[in-house]
BALOBA-1460 file (C-alpha; in Angstrom, 3 decimals):
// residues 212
<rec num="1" residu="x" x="-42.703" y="13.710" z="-6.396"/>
<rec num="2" residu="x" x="-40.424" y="12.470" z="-8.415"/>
<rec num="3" residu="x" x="-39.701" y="9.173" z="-9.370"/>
<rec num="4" residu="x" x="-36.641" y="6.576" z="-8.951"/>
<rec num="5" residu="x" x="-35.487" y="7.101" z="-12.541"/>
<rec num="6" residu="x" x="-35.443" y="10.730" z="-12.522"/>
<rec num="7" residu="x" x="-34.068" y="10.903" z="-8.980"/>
<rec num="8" residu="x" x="-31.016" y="8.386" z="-10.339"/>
<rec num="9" residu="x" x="-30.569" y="10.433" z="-13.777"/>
<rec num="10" residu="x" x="-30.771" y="13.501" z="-11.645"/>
<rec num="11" residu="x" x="-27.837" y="12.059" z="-9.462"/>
<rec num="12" residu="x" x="-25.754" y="10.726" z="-12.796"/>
<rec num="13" residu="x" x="-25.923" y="14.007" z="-14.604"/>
<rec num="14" residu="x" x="-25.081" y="15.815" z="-11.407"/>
<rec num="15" residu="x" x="-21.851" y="13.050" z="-10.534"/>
<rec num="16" residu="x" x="-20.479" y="13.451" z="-14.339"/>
<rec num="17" residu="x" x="-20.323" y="17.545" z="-13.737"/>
<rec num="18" residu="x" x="-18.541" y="17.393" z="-10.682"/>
<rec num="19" residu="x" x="-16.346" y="15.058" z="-12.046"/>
<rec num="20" residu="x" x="-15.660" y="16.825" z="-15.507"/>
<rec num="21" residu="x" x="-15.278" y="20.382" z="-14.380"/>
<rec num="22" residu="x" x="-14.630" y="19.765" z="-9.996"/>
<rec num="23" residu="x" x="-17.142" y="22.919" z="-9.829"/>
<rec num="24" residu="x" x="-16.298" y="25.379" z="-6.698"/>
<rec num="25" residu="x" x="-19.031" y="27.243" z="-5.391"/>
<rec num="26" residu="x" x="-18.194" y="30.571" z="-4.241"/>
<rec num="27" residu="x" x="-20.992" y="32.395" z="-1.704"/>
<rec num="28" residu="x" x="-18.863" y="35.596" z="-2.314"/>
<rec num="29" residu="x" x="-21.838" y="38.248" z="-1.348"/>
<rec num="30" residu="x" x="-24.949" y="35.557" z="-0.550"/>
<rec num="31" residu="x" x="-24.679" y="32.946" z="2.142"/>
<rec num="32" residu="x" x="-26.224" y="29.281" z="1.097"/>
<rec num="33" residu="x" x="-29.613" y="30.091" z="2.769"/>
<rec num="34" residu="x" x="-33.214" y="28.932" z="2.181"/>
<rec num="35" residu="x" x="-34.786" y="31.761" z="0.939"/>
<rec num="36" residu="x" x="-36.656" y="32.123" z="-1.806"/>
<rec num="37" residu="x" x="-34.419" y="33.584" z="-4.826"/>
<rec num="38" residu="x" x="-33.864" y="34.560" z="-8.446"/>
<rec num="39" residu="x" x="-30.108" y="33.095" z="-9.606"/>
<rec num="40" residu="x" x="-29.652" y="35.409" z="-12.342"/>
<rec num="41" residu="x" x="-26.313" y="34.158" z="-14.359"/>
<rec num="42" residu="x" x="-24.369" y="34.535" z="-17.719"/>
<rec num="43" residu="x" x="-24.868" y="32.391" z="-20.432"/>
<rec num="44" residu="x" x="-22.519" y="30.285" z="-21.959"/>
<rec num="45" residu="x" x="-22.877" y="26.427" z="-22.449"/>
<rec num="46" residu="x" x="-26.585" y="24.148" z="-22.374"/>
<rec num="47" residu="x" x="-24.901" y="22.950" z="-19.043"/>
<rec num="48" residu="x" x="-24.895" y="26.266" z="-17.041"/>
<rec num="49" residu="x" x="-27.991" y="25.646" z="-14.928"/>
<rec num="50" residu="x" x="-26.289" y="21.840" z="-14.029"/>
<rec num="51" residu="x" x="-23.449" y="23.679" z="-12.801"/>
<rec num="52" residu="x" x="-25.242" y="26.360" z="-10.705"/>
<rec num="53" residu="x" x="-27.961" y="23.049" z="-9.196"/>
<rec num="54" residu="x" x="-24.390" y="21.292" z="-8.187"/>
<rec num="55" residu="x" x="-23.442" y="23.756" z="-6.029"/>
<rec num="56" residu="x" x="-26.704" y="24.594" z="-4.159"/>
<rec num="57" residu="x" x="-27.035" y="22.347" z="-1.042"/>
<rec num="58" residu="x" x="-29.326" y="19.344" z="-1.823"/>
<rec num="59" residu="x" x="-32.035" y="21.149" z="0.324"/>
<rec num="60" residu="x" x="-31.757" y="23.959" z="-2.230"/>
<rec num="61" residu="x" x="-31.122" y="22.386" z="-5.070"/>
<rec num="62" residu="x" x="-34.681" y="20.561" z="-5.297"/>
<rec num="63" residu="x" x="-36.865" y="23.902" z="-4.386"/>
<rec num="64" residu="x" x="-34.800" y="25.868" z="-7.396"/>
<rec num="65" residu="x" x="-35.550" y="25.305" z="-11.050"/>
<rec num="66" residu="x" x="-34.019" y="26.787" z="-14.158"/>
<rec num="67" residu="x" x="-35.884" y="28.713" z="-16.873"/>
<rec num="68" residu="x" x="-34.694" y="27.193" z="-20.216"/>
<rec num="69" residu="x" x="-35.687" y="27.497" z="-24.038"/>
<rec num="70" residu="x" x="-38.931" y="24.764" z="-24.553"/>
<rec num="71" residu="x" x="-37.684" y="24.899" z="-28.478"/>
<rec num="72" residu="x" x="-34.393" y="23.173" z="-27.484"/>
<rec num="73" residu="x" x="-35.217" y="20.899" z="-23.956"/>
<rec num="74" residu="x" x="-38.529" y="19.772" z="-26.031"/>
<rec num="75" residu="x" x="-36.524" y="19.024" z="-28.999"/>
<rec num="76" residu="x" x="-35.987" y="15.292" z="-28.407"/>
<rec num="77" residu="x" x="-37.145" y="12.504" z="-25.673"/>
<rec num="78" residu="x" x="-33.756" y="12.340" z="-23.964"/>
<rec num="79" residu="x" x="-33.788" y="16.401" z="-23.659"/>
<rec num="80" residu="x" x="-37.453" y="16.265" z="-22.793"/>
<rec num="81" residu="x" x="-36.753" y="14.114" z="-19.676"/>
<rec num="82" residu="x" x="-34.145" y="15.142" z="-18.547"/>
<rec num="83" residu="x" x="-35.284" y="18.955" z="-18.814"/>
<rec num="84" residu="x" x="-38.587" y="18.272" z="-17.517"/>
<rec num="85" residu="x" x="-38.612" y="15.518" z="-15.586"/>
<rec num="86" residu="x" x="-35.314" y="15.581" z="-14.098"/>
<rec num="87" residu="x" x="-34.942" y="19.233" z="-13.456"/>
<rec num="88" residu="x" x="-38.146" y="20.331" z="-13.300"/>
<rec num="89" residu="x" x="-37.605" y="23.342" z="-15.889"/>
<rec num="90" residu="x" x="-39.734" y="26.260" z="-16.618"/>
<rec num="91" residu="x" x="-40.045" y="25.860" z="-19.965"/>
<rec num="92" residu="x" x="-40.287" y="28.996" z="-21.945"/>
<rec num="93" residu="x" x="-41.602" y="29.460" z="-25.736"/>
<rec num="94" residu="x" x="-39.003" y="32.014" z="-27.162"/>
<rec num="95" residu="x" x="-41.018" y="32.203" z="-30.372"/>
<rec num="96" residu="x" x="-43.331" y="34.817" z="-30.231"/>
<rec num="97" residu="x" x="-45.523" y="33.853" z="-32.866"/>
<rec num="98" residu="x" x="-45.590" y="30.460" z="-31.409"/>
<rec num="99" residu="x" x="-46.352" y="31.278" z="-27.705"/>
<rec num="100" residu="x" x="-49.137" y="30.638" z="-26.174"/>
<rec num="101" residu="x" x="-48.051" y="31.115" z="-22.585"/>
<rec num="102" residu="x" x="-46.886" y="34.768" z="-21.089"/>
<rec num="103" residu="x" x="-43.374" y="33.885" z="-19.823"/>
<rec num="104" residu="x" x="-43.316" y="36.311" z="-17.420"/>
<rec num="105" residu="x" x="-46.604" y="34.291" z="-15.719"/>
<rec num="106" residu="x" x="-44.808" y="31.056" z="-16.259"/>
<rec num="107" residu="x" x="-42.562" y="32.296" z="-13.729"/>
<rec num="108" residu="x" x="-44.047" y="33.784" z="-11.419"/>
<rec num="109" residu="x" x="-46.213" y="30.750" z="-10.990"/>
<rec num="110" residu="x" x="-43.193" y="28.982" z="-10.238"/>
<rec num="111" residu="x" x="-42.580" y="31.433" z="-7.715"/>
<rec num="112" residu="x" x="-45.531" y="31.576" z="-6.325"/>
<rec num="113" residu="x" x="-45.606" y="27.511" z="-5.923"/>
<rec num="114" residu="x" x="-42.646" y="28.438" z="-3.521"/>
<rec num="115" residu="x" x="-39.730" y="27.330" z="-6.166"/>
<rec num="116" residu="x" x="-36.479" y="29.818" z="-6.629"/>
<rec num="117" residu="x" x="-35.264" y="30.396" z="-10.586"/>
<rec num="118" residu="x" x="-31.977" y="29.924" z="-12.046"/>
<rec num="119" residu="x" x="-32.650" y="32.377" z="-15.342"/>
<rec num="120" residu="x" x="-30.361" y="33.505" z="-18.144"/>
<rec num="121" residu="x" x="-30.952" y="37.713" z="-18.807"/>
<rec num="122" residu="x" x="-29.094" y="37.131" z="-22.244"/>
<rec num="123" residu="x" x="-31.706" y="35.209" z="-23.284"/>
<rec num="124" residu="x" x="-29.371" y="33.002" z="-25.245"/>
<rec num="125" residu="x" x="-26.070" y="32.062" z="-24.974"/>
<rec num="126" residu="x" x="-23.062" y="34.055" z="-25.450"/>
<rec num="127" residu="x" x="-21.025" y="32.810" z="-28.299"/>
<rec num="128" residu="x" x="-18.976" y="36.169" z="-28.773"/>
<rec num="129" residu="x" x="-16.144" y="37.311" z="-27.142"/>
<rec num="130" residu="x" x="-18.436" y="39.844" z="-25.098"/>
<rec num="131" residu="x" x="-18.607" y="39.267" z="-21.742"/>
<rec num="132" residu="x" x="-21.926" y="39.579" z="-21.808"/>
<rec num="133" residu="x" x="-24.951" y="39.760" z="-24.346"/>
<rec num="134" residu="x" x="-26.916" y="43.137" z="-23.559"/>
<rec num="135" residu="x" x="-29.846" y="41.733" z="-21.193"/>
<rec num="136" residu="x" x="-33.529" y="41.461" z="-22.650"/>
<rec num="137" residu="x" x="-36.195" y="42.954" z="-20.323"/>
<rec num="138" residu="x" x="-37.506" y="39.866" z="-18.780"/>
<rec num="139" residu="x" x="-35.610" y="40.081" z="-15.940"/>
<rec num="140" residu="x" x="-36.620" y="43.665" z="-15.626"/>
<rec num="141" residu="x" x="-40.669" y="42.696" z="-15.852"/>
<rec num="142" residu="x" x="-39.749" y="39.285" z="-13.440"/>
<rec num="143" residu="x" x="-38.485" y="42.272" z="-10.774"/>
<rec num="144" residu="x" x="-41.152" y="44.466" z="-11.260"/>
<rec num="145" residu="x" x="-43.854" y="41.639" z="-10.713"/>
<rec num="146" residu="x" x="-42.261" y="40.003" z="-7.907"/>
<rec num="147" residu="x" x="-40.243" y="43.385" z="-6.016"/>
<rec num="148" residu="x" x="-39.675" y="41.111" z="-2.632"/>
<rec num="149" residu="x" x="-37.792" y="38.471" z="-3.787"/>
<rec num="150" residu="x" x="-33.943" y="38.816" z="-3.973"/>
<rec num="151" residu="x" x="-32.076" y="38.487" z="-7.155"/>
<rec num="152" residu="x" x="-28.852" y="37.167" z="-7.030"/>
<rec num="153" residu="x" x="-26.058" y="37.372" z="-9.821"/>
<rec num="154" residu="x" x="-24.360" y="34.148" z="-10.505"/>
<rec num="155" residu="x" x="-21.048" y="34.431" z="-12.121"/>
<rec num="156" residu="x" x="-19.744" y="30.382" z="-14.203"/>
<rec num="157" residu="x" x="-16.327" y="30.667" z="-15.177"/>
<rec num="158" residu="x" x="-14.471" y="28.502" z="-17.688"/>
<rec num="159" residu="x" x="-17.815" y="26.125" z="-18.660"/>
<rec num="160" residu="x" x="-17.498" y="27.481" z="-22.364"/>
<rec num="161" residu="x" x="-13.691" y="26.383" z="-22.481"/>
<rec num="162" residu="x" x="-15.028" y="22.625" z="-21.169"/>
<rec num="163" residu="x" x="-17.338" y="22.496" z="-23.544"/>
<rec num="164" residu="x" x="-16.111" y="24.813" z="-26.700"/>
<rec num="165" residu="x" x="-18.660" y="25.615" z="-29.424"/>
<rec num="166" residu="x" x="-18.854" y="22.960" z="-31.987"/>
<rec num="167" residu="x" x="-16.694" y="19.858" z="-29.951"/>
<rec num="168" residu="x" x="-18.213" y="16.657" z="-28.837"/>
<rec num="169" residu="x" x="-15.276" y="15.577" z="-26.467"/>
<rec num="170" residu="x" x="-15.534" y="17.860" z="-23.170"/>
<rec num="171" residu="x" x="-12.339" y="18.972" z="-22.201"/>
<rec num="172" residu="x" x="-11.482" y="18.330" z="-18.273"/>
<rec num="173" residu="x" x="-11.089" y="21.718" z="-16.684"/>
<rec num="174" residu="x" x="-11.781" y="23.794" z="-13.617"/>
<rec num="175" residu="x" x="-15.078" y="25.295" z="-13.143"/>
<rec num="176" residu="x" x="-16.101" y="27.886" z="-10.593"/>
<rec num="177" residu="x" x="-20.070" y="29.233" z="-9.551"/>
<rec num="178" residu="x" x="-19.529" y="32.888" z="-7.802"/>
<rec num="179" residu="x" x="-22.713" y="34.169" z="-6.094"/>
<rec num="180" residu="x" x="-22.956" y="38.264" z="-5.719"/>
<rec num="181" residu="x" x="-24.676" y="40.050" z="-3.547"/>
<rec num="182" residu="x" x="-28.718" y="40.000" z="-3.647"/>
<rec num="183" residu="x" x="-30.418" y="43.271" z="-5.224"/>
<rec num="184" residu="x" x="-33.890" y="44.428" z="-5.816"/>
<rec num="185" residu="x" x="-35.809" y="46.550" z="-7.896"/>
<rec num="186" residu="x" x="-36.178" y="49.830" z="-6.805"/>
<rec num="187" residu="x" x="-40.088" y="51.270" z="-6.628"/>
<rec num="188" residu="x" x="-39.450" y="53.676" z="-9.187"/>
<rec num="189" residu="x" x="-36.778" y="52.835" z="-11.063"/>
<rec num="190" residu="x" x="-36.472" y="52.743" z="-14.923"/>
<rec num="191" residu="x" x="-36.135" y="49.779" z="-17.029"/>
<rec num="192" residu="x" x="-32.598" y="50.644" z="-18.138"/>
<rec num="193" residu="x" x="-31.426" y="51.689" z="-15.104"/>
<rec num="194" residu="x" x="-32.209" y="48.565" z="-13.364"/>
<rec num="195" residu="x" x="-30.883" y="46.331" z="-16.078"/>
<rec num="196" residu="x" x="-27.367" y="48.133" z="-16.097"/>
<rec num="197" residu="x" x="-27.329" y="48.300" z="-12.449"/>
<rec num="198" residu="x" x="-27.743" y="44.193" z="-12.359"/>
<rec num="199" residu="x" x="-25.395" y="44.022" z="-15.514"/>
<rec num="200" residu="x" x="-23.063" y="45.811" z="-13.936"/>
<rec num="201" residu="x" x="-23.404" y="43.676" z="-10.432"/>
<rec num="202" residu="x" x="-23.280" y="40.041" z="-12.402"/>
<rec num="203" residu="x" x="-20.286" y="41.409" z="-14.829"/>
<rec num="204" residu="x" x="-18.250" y="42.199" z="-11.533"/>
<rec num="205" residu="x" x="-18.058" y="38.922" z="-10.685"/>
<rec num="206" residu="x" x="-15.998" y="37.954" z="-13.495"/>
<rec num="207" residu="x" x="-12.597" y="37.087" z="-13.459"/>
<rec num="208" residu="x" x="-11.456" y="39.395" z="-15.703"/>
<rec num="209" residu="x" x="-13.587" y="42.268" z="-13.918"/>
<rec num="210" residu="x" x="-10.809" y="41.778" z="-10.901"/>
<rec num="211" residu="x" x="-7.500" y="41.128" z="-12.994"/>
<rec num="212" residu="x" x="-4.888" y="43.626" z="-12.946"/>
């Protein structure tokens, strides 16, 4: 359980994002339910996964944590806490030579413990002006080792411009969570088959993917 100070710096962190960016969450192909899930979103800003927990209803919010880098949320005390003991993060060792834990059972521990993921298929963030990175296979092996549990694309608009690369001075502005429709593995489908097929399901949520 957590304590008072996490539950208050929990609260803070979640008050200044809704205040900086007035995040809209749009359940566009997914209704706000209580089943177990895998958020599966683009990757733009450190911030994403505050965004996407500030939109899930409280009830939600505390049963879903994000999968995040252990070399950067272990990096200092402040990130430590507030990764860890605030948001209850899966931390993952990106460093293969490093690594002494199999990500892909880091997570489905966490699913098996009854917790949804937030996870980023990119694997780091998108600095380019690509919508998307190409996604690494994790999500691919996460799908394949738990085939029952939805995955759900999560489309966040406009963080990158709050935050741009290389500014310490957020920039008030707009910022919008759009939830697709669930999908699932098929039982014999390939590894790049699947991965375009939820590429091409998470990129359609866009903005841009519906302009004229």
């Amino acid at each position: 359980m957590r304590g008072i100070g996490t539950s208050f710096a929990g609260a803070l962190i979640l008050f200044f994002a809704r205040f900086l960016t007035a995040v809209r969450g749009r359940w566009s192909g997914v209704a706000p339910t209580d089943e177990q899930r895998i958020y599966y979103a683009n990757h733009a800003s450190h911030g994403d996964f505050v965004l996407i927990w500030a939109v899930l209803p409280r009830r939600m919010r505390f049963a879903t944590r994000p999968v995040a880098g252990s070399d950067y949320w272990l990096k200092s005390r402040l990130r430590r806490f507030i990764g860890r003991d605030v948001f209850n993060a899966v931390l993952i060792d990106r460093d293969r030579s490093s690594r002494t834990s199999d990500p892909i059972i880091q997570m489905t521990d966490a699913l098996d413990g009854g917790s949804s993921l937030i996870v980023f298929p990119e694997g780091t963030r998108n600095t380019t002006d690509a919508p998307l990175l190409p996604f690494k296979s994790g999500l691919f092996h996460l799908a394949q080792a738990r085939p029952n549990v939805d995955l759900v694309p999560v489309w966040i608009d406009n963080l990158n411009r709050v935050m741009p690369k290389g500014e310490f001075v957020p920039i008030p502005l707009i910022c919008t969570v759009t939830f697709g429709a669930a999908l699932r593995i098929a039982d014999t489908e390939a590894k790049q088959d699947f991965l375009a097929r939820a590429e091409a399901a998470l990129r359609a949520l866009s903005p841009k993917a519906s302009a004229p």
